[in-house]
DRENTI-849522 format. One line per field, with one value per residue (C-alpha): x, y, z; residue number from 0; residue in three letters. Coordinates in steps of 0.1 Angstrom, whole numbers. Each point is the difference from the previous one (the first is absolute). Layout:
BEGIN
xx <- [X|...]
yy <- [Y|...]
zz <- [Z|...]
pos <- [NUM|...]
code <- [ALA|...]
This chain:
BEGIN
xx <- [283|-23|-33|15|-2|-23|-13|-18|-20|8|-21|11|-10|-6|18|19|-22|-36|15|-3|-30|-16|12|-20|-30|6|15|-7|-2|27|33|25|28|13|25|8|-30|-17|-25|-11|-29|-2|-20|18|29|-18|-15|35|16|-30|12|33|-11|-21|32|29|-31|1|35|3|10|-17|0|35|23|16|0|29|-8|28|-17|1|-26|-27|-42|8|26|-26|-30|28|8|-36|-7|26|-12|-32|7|18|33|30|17|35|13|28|19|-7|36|16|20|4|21|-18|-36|13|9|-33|-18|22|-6|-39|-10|-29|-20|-5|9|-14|14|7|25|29|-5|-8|38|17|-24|17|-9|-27|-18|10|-26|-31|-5|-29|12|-20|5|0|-26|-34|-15|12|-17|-35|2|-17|-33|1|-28|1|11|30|10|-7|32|-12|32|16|7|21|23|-3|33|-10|30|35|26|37|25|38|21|38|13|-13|-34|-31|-26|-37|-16|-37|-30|-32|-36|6|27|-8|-28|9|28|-25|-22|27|16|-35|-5|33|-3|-32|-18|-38|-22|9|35|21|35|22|24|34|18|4|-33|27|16|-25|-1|-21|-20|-12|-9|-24|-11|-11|-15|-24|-2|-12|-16|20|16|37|7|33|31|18|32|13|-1|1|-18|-27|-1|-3|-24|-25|-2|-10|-26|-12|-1|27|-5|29|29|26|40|31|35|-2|-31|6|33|-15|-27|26|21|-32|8|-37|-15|-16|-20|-19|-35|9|-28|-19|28|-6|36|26|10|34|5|29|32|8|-9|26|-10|14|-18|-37|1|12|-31|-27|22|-10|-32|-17|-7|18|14|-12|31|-9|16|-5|17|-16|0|-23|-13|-11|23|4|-17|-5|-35|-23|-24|25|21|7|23|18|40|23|29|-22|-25|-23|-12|-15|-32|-31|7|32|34|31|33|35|26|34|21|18|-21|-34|-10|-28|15|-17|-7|34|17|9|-7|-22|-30|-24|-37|-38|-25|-36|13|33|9|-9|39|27|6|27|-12|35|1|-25|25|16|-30|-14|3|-22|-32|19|6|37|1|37|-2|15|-16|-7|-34|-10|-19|-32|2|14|23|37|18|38|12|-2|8|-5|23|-27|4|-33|-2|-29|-21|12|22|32|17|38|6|-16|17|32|-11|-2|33|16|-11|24|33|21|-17|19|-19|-28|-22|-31|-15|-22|17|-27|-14|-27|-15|-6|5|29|22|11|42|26|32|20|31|12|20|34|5|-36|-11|-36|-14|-23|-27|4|-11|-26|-13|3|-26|-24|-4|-10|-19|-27|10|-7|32|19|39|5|37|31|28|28|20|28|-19|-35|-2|-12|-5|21|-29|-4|-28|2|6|-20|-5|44|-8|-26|20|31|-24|-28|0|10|-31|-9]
yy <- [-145|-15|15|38|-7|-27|-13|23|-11|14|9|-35|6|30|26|29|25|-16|13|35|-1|-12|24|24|-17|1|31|21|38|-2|14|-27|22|36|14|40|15|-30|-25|-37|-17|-37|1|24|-21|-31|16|19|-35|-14|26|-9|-32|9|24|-32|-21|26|3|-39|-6|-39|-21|-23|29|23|39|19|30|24|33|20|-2|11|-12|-9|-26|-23|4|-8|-31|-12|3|-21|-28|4|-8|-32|16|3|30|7|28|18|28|31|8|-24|10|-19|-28|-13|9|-22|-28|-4|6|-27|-22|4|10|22|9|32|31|26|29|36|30|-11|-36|-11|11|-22|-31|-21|-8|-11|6|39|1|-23|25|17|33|11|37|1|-29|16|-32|0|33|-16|-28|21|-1|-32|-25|-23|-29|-20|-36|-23|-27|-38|-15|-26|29|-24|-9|38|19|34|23|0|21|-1|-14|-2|-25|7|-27|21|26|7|-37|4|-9|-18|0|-16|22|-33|12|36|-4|-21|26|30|-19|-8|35|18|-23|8|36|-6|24|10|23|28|-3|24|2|11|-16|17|-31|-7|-18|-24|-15|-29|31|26|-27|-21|28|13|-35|-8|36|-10|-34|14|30|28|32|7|32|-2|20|6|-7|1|38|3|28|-12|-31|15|24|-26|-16|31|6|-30|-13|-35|-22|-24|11|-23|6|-15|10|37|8|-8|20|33|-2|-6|27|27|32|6|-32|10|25|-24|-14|-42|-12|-13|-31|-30|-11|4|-34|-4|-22|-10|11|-15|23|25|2|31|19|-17|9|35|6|-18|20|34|-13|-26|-24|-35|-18|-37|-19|-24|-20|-14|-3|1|-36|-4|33|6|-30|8|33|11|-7|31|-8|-6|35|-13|-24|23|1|14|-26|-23|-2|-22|-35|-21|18|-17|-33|6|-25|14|-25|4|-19|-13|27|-30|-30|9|-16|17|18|0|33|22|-12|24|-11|12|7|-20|4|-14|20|-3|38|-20|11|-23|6|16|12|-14|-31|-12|21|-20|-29|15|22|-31|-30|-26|24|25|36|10|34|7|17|-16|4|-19|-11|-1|-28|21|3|42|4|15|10|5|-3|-7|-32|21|26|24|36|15|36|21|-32|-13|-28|7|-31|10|-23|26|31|-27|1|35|4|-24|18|26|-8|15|-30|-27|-17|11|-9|16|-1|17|18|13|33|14|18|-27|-29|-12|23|-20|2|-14|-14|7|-15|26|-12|7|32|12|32|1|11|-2|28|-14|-41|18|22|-34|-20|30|2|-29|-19|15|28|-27|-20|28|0|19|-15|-10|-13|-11|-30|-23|-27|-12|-32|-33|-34|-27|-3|39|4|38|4|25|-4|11|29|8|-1|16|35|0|29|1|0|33]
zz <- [718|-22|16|-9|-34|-6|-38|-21|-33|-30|-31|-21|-35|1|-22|14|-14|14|34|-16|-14|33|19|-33|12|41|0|-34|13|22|-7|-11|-10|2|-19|-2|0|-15|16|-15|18|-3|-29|-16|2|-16|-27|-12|4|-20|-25|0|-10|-27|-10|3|-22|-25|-5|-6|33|8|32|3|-14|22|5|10|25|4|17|33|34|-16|-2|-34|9|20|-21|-31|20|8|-35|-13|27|-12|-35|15|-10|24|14|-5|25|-12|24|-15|8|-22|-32|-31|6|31|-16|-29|19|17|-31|-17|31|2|-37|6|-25|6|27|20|10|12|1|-20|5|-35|-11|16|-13|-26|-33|-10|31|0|-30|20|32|17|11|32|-3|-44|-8|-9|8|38|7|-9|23|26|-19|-13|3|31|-20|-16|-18|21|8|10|10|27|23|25|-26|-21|0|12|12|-12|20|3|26|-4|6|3|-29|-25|-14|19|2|-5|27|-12|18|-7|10|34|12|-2|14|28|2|2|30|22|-4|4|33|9|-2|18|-32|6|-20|25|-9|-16|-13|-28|-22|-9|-8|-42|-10|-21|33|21|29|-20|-22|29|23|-28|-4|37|1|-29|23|32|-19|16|-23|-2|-10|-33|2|-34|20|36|14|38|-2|-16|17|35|-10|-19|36|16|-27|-12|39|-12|20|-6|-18|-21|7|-18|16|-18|9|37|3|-19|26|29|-14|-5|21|1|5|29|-18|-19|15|-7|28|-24|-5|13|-7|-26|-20|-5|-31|-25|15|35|28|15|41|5|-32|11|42|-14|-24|29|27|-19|-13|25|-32|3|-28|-9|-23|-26|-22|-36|-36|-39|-1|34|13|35|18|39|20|33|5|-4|30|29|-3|34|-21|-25|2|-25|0|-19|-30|25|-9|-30|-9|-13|-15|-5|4|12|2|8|-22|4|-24|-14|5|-1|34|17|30|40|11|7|-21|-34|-33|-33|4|-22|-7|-10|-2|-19|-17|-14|-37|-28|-9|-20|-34|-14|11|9|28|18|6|30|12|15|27|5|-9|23|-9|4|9|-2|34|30|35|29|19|38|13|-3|-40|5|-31|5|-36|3|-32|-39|-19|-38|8|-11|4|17|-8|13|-6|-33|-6|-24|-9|2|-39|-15|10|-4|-37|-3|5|-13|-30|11|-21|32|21|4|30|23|27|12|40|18|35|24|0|21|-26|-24|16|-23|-19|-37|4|-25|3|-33|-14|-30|-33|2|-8|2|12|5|30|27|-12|-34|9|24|-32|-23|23|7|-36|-7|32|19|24|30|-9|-8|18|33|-2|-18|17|-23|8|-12|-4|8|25|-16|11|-29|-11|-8|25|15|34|10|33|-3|-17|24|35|-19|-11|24|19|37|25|18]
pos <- [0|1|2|3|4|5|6|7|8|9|10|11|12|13|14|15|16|17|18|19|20|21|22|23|24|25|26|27|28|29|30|31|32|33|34|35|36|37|38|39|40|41|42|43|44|45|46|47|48|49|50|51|52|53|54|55|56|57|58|59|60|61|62|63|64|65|66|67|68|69|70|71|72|73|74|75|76|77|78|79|80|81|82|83|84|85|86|87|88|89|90|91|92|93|94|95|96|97|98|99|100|101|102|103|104|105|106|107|108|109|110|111|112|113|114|115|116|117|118|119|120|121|122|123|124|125|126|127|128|129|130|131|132|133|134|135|136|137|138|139|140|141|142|143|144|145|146|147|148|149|150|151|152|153|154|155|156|157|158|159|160|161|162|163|164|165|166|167|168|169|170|171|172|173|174|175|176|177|178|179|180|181|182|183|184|185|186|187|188|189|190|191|192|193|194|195|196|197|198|199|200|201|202|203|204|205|206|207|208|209|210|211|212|213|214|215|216|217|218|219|220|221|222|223|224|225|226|227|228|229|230|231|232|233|234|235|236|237|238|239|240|241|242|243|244|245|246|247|248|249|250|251|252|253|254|255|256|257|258|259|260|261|262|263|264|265|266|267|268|269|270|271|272|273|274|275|276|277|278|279|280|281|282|283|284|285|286|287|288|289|290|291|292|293|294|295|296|297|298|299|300|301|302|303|304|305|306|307|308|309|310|311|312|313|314|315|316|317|318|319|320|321|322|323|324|325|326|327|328|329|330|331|332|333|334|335|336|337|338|339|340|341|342|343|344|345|346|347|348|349|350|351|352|353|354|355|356|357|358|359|360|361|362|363|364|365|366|367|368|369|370|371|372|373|374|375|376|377|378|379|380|381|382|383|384|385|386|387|388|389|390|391|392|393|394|395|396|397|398|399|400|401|402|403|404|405|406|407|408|409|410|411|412|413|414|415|416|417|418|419|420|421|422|423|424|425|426|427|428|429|430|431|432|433|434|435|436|437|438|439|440|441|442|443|444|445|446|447|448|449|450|451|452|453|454|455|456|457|458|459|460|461|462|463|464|465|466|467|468|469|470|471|472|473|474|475|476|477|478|479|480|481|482|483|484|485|486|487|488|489|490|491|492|493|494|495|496|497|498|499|500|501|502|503|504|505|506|507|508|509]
code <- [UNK|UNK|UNK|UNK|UNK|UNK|UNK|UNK|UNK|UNK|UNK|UNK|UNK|UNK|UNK|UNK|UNK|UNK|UNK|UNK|UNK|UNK|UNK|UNK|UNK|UNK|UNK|UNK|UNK|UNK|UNK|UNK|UNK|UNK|UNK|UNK|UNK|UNK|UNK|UNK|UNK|UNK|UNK|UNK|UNK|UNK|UNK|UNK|UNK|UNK|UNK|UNK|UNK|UNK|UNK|UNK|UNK|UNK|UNK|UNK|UNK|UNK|UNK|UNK|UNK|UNK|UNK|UNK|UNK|UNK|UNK|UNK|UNK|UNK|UNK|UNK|UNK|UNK|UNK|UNK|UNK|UNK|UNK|UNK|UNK|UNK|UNK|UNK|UNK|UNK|UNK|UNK|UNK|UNK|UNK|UNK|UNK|UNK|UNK|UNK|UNK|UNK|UNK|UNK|UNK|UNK|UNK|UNK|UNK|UNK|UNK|UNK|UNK|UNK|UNK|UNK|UNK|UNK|UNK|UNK|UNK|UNK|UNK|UNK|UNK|UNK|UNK|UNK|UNK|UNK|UNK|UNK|UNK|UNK|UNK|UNK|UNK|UNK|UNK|UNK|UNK|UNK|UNK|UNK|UNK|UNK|UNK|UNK|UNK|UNK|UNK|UNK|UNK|UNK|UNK|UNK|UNK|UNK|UNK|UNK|UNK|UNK|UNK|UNK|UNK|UNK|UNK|UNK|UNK|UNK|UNK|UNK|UNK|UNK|UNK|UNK|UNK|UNK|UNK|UNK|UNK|UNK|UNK|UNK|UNK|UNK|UNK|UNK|UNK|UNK|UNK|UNK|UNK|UNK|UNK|UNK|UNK|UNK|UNK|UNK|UNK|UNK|UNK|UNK|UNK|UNK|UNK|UNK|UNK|UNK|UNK|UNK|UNK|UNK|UNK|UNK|UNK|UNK|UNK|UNK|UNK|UNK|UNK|UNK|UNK|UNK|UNK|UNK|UNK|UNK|UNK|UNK|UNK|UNK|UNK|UNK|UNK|UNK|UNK|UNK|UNK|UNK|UNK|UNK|UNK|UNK|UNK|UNK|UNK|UNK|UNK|UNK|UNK|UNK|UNK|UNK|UNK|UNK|UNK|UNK|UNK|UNK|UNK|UNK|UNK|UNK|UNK|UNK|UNK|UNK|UNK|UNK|UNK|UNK|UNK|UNK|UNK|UNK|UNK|UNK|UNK|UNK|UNK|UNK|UNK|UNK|UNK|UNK|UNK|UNK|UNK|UNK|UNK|UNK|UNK|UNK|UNK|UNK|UNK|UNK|UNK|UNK|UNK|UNK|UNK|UNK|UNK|UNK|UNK|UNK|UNK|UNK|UNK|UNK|UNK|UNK|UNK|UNK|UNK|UNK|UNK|UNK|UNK|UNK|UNK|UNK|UNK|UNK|UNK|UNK|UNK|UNK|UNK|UNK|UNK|UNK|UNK|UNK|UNK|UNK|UNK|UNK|UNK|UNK|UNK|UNK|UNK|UNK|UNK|UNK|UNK|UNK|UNK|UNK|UNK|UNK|UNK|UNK|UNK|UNK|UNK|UNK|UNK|UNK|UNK|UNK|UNK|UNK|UNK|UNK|UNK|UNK|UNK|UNK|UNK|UNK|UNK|UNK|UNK|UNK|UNK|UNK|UNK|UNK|UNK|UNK|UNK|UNK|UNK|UNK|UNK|UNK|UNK|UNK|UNK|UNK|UNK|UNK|UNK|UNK|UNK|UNK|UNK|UNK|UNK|UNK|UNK|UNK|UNK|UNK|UNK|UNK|UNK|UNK|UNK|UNK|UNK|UNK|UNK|UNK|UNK|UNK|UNK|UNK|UNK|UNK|UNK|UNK|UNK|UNK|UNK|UNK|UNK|UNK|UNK|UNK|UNK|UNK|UNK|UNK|UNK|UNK|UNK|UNK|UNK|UNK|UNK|UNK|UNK|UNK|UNK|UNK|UNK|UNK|UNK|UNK|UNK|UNK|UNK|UNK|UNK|UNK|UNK|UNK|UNK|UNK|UNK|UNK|UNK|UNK|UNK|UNK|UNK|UNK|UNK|UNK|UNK|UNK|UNK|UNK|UNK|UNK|UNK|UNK|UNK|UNK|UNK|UNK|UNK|UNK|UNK|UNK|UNK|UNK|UNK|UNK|UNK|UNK|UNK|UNK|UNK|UNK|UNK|UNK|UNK|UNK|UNK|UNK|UNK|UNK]
């Protein structure tokens, strides 16, 4: 398999931002980004980065510290970004739907120096960082970038070694990780997913997936890469989507489980002109056959499955020149210079082909680590990455994921790690006991269920927990059930077992 995706080279000590500013130079009037009504050409985009830059510089920001950017898809977000790389600063993405006590922790965790945001954003910051932001939509100083001069501080750094981009992964023992990666790995990261996606000039496609998660950040990435324009969507509308590829003439198109269902689901799909597709990549949520030959049935565009994580983006895909290969019960093989291994779940032995184990990874795009740095104990073997997913492998390297090792919860994309919606209630002085699992759902992938053991005597109820977590996590990890039980199921050694709670409330199949 090795000859479908054979080595690439990659841009070794090179900063993530000199990618952007030769694509200024190769490709400077042509449109790098639309957004609304707006259009950035290549050099546009450099030179407001540039000003960013200057802005960060101004503000005391300086390279080594880190800068915290909490906002919405917007131009603003990437040419914040490039800026802070270009000051030899680091990135820390924050979801823009956080609250307060998750914002806090990755602030705590990360300790950025200061934060850029938009809408509301900037409430939910803690102190002192709520008084060390850049507003997009209030600072004065943002609105100039677009006529500043084609300049900013220049960084000389180790850019192998340089910590660029900071995002957040949960694990389910306890709060979200950070997930560092050096300008190396993302831009070993950004080649292999630009060669996987097969990205030219003539390319065009949009990005409706948060610019916070490894999805929306690297697709922008490899456009600037291959020096193709995405056109930005504030959020995901169907609508919107669809029409942008009749207008803008998309030629590949991004889908997470969501995405692919509202399109299967679309009583007027047909109406909309999609020829201009070349396929639709489905990414981040395992595939659902029956959604994907529904959408190509009613729209002639196939789907290509991938598969990757925050800690090593872009691991296995069907490979983009041989559609003649593309099948939707697997992610496809080990792309470019990448390792996959099957372990033993107990032992660690590497597993022959068939047989079912974790799946464990190297790759040249591999994270430099996790914050806390205790976390990186067990995120390792032997150099190896360990995924938390278990899966299987044919003799020809094509991938096969069947289960999880983390218990994660994946909702529309987004991991929720069940310990903290555990802790959310626990605060509840009615909770005695809980556990948290995700039960399938086509809509989201996973739906975020509870198993609840009540104080004797207590009254609190279902719509009351549910109300309790939605005010306080992110909307994602919100509750779509309680179920109220005698006791939960433990191990002696007070382990959950989930996989109990799962068979004893998941619903019956259709």
């Amino acid at each position: 398999m090795s000859s479908i995706f054979p080595p690439l080279e990659y841009p070794r000590g090179s900063s993530v931002h000199s990618l952007l500013e030769s694509a200024s130079d190769r490709f400077g009037d042509r449109v790098a980004i639309r957004f609304e009504d707006r259009v950035l050409t290549y050099r546009d985009f450099n030179q407001q980065a540039d000003g960013f830059a200057r802005l960060l510089a101004e503000r005391g920001v300086g390279a080594g510290q880190r800068v915290a950017v909490m906002a919405s898809n917007r131009p603003e977000f990437f040419t914040s970004v490039y800026g802070i790389l270009k000051l030899g600063a680091s990135a820390v993405m924050i979801s823009s739907a956080w609250k307060q006590a998750e914002t806090a922790h990755a602030a705590h965790l990360t300790g950025p120096v200061l934060a850029i945001t938009d809408g509301d954003t900037h409430l939910r910051l803690p102190e002192p960082l709520a008084g060390r932001v850049i507003h997009l939509d209030d600072d004065p100083a943002v609105a100039a970038l677009a006529d500043s001069p084609a300049d900013a501080p220049a960084a000389d750094l180790d850019w192998d070694h340089t910590e660029a981009v900071l995002m957040f992964s949960s694990g389910t023992t306890g709060m979200p990780k950070a997930v560092r990666h050096t300008h190396a790995s993302i831009n070993a990261a950004t080649v292999i997913w630009g060669e996987v996606l097969g990205l030219t000039p003539e390319d065009r496609f949009q990005i409706t997936t948060p610019p916070f998660h490894i999805l929306g950040l690297l697709n922008l990435l490899s456009s600037v890469w291959a020096g193709s324009s995405v056109r930005l969507h504030p959020r995901f509308d169907l609508e919107a989507m669809l029409g942008a590829i009749e207008a803008d003439r998309i030629t590949l198109e991004m889908a997470v489980a969501p995405i692919a269902l509202a399109m299967a689901n679309h009583p007027n799909l047909e109406e909309f002109d999609l020829s201009s597709l070349r396929y639709i990549m489905w990414g981040a949520t395992p595939v659902t056959e029956s959604v994907a030959q529904r959408v190509t049935e009613r729209t002639g565009v196939p789907f290509m499955p991938a598969y990757g994580a925050s800690e090593a983006p872009v691991l296995t895909s069907n490979p983009v020149n041989r559609p003649d290969l593309w099948r939707l019960d697997s992610p496809g093989p080990p792309v470019h210079d990448v390792d996959i291994r099957i372990a033993h779940l107990e032992t660690g032995a590497v597993l022959a082909p068939g047989e079912v184990g974790e799946i464990q990874a190297r790759s040249p795009a591999m994270m430099a680590g996790y914050l806390p740095e205790e976390a990186n104990a067990e995120a390792f073997s032997d150099g190896w990455y360990r995924t938390g997913d278990v899966g299987w492998m044919e003799p020809d390297g094509w991938l096969h994921i069947t289960d999880r090792v983390k218990e994660m919860i994946k909702v529309k994309g987004f991991q929720v790690a069940p310990a903290e919606v555990e802790a959310v209630l626990l605060g509840h002085p009615d909770v005695l006991d809980c556990a948290v699992f995700g039960l399938p759902d086509p809509d989201s992938g996973e739906a975020v269920t509870a198993a609840v053991q009540l104080a004797p005597g207590a009254a609190a109820t279902e719509e009351e927990l549910k109300a309790l977590v939605a005010d306080t996590l992110a909307g994602y990890k919100r509750l779509r059930a309680v179920h109220f039980v005698e006791s939960v199921p433990r191990l002696p050694s007070g382990k959950t077992l989930r996989r109990e709670l799962k068979l004893q409330f998941e619903p019956p199949s259709s």
